[in-house]
N, C-alpha and C positions, 0 to 999 in steps of 0.2 A: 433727361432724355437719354436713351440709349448712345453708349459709344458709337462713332463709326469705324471701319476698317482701315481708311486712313486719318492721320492725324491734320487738323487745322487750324493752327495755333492761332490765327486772327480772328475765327470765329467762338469765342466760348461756347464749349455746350450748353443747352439750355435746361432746366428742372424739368422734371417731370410736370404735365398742367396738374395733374392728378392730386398730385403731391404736395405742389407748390405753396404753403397760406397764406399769399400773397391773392392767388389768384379763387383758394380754397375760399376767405374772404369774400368774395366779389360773387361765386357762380353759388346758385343755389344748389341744395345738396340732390336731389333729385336729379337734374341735369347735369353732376359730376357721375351718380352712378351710373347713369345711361347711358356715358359715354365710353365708361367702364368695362359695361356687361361682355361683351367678347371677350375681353383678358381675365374675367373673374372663372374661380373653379366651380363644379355646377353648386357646390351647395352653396358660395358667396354670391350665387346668380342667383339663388333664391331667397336669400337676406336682402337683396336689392332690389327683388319685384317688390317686395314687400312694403319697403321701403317707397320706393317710386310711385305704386300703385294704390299706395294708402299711408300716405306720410303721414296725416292729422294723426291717424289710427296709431299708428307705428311711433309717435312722439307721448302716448299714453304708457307704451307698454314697457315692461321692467325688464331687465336682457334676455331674465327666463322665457317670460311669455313671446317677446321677437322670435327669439329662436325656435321656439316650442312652433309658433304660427310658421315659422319658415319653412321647419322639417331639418333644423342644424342646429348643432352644439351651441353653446354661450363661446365657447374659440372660437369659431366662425364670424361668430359678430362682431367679435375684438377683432378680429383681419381685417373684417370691413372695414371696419371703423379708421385704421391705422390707413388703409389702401385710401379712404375717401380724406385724411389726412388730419384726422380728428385724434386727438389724446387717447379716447377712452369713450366708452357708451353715453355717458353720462355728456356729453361735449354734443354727441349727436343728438341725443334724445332735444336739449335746448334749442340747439339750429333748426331742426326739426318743428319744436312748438311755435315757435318764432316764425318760420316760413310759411305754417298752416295760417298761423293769426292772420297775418298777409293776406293770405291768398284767400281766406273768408271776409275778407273785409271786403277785397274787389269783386268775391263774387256776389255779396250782397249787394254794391253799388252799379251789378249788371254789368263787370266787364272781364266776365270769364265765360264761354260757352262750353268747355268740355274741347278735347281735341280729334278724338276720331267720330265719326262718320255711319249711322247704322242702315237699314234699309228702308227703315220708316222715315228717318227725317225730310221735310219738305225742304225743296230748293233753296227757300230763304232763313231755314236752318243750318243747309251744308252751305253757304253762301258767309252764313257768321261764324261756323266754326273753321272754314278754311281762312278768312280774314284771319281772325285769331290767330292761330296757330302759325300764320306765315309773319304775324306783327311780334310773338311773341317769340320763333325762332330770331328774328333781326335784335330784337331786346338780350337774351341771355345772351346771343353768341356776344355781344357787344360788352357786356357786362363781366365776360371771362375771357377776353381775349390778356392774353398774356404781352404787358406796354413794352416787357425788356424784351421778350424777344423778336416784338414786331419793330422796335428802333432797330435791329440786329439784320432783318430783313430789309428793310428799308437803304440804311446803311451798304450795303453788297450789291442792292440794285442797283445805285446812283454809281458805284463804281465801277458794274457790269460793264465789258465788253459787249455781252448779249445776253439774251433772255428768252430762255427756254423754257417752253409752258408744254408742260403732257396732262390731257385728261380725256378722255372716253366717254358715249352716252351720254348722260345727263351733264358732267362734270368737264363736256367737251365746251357746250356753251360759256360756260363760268370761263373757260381757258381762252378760249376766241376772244370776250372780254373784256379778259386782262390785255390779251398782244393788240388789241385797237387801241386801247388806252393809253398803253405806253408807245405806240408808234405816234399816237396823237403830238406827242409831247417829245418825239427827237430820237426817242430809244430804238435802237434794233431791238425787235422782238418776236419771234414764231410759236405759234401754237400746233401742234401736232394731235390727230386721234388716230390715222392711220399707223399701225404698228409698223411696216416698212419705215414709211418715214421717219416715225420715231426713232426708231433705232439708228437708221444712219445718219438723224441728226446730232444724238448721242456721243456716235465717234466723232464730231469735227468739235467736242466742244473741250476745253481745259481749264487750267485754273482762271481763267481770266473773267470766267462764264456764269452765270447764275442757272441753273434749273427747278422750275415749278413741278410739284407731281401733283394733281388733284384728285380726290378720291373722296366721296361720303364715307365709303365703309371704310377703305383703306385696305380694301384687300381684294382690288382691281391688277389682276396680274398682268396687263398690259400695259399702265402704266407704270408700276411698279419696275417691270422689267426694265423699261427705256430710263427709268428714273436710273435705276442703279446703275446704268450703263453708263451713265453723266455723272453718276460719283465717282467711276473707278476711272475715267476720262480726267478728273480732276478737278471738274465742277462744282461749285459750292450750291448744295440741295436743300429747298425747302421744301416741307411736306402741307398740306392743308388738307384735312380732314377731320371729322366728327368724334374720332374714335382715338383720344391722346396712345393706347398701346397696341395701335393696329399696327399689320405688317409692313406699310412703306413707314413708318416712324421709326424703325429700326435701322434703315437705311437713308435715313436723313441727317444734315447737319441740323437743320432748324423743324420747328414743328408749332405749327400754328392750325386752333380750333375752331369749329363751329359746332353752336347744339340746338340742335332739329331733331325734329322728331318725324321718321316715314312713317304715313296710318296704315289701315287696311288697303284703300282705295290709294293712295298716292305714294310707293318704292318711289324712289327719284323724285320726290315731289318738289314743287315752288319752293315750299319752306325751306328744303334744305339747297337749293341754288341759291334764294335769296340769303342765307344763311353765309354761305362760300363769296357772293357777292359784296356781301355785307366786309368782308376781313378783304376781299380783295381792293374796294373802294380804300378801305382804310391805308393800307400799302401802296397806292396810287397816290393819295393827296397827299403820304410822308413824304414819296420821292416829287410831288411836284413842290412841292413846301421847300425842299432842300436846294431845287433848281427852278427857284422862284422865275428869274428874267425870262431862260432860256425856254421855260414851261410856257409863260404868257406871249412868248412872241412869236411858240410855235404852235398853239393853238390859234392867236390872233391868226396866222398864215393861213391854216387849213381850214377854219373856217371860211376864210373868206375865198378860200378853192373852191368850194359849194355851197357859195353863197348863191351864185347863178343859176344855182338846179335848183329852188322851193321857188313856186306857186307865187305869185303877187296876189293878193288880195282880189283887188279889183277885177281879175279874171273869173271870179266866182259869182262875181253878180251877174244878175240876167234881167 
């Protein structure tokens, strides 16, 4: 992961996700490039449609012809390759064969529909391809989520002072969330979307504090801005977004992924909250795991605050 501007020697920085063959391992190669394409140069962004867009195809072809289909050198490919954290062509072409076999087996056993959305499909067409697409963002991001550096976040929560969550639009709900969850459970926590607030919640916060910045693309400069505001405050920063070398990553101490895919029809879509949802849960049950008692007795409480507000059954007969 990118340096930050100040040093935080209790937090190690964490790998690049990109990079990492820890995690290189785990996430299929498709959904590493995808998450890529913003920080690739255009001709590596054209080895990677290619790639994403027709991986079966692209596991056939020999480095001349990739390149040759891209419109890029055989160097080009080898960046990719090195950037997606693979040895050499020959590494990708196998991962590549390997994920197509996969992914032709499940689509023979009927449990692939395609991910986007066209103008002909019938309602209980777009009905199975958004199921899809929003089961199988929850699947990869879970699958490439990086264990070291979410112990890292976890870890920083439990000993927060407070918790500070910024995200915007779509990425506001994901934040709202997270600060009920951990209020549930004993934590201070505020979630901010207004940029006023943001910001001057920013300056009260210091070392003692954790801050959230959410972002799909990662290049939400409202969030961004309030984030960096709580790193130079002194607050130790996580990033959560889709895009491991987007611009809040740079300004992060930690950096944690999700991989969704937004279609024609759905910018901000389910998939990718559920996606965001999906890493925040997991960061929820580390810190309620760590303060097992304290968590179950302070859920026991507030549950039983509204308990008094649901409905009795028996009210509903007539």
């Amino acid at each position: 992961m990118t340096g930050r501007r100040r040093s935080a020697p209790s937090i190690p920085a964490s790998a690049e996700p990109a990079t990492d063959p820890t995690v290189a391992d785990r996430s299929p190669t498709t959904v590493r490039a995808r998450g890529l394409l913003p920080s690739l140069s255009p001709a590596e962004r054209r080895v990677a449609r290619v790639v994403i867009d027709e991986a079966a195809t692209a596991a056939q072809l020999t480095i001349t012809e990739l390149a040759d289909r891209a419109g890029a050198s055989e160097a080009t490919v080898i960046r990719f390759c090195r950037t997606l954290g693979f040895g050499g062509y020959s590494e990708l072409r196998l991962t590549l064969a390997a994920e197509a076999g996969r992914a032709y087996e499940a689509t023979a056993a009927g449990e692939s529909v395609g991910s986007d959305i066209s103008e002909t499909d019938g309602l209980a067409e777009v009905v199975k391809k958004i199921a899809f697409a929003d089961a199988r963002a929850v699947e990869e991001t879970a699958r490439q989520i990086d264990i070291a550096v979410l112990a890292q976040v976890v870890d920083i929560v439990v000993g927060a002072r407070r918790v500070t969550i910024y995200g915007v639009g779509a990425s506001a709900f994901v934040a709202a969330d997270f600060q009920q969850k951990l209020h549930r459970i004993g934590l201070i926590a505020y979630a901010w979307s207004d940029m006023h607030m943001a910001l001057t919640s920013a300056a009260l916060l210091d070392e003692r504090d954790v801050a959230f910045g959410i972002s799909h693309t990662g290049t939400t400069m409202d969030t961004i801005e309030a984030f960096t505001h709580a790193g130079r405050r002194g607050a130790r920063t996580v990033a959560l977004t889709n895009f491991p070398k987007s611009p809040i990553t740079r300004v992060a101490d930690l950096v944690l992924t999700t991989a969704a895919r937004e279609t024609t029809f759905r910018s901000g879509a389910m998939a990718s909250r559920l996606a965001q949802l999906t890493v925040i849960d997991c960061v929820f049950v580390g810190v309620a795991q760590r303060t097992y008692r304290e968590t179950r007795a302070a859920l026991d409480a507030t549950y039983e605050a509204v308990s008094g507000r649901r409905v009795v059954p028996d009210r509903w007969r007539g």
